[in-house]
N, C-alpha and C positions, 0 to 999 in steps of 0.2 A: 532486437525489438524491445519495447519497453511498454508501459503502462500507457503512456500518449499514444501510441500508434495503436492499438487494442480496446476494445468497448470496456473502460476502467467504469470504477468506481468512486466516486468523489467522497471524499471524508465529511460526515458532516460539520465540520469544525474547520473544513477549507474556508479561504476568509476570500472574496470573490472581488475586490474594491481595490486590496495592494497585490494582486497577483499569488500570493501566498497559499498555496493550497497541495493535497496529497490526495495521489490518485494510487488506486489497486488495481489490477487486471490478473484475472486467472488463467494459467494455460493447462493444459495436462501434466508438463514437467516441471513448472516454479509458479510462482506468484512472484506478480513485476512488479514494484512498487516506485511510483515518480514523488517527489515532491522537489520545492522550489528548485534547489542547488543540484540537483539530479535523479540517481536512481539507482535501486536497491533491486537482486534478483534472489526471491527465496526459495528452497525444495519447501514442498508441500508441509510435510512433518512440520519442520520449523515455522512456519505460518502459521499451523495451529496451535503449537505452543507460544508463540508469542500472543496470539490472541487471547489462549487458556489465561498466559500472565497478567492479560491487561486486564481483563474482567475481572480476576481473582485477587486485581490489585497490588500484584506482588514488584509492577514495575512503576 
């Protein structure tokens, strides 16, 4: 299952005119992530360090 088939959440920085865009969908066991070329499955933890990173601007 991924982020397309699951009530995602669209990036605001998805770009909606050339197809380009990044969806999230949470489940109980990962976080699914789609964008253009595919898709990414994260455990929980790691989703929120990556996010800890992005806001912290360390990536």
């Amino acid at each position: 299952m991924t982020a397309q088939h699951l009530n995602g959440h669209r990036s605001s920085y998805s770009d909606d005119t050339d197809g380009e865009c990044v969806e999230a969908a949470e489940t109980p066991g990962a976080v699914l992530v789609r964008e253009s070329s595919g898709h990414l499955d994260f455990a929980p933890g790691a989703w929120s360090a990556f996010l800890a990173d992005l806001k912290a601007e360390r990536l």
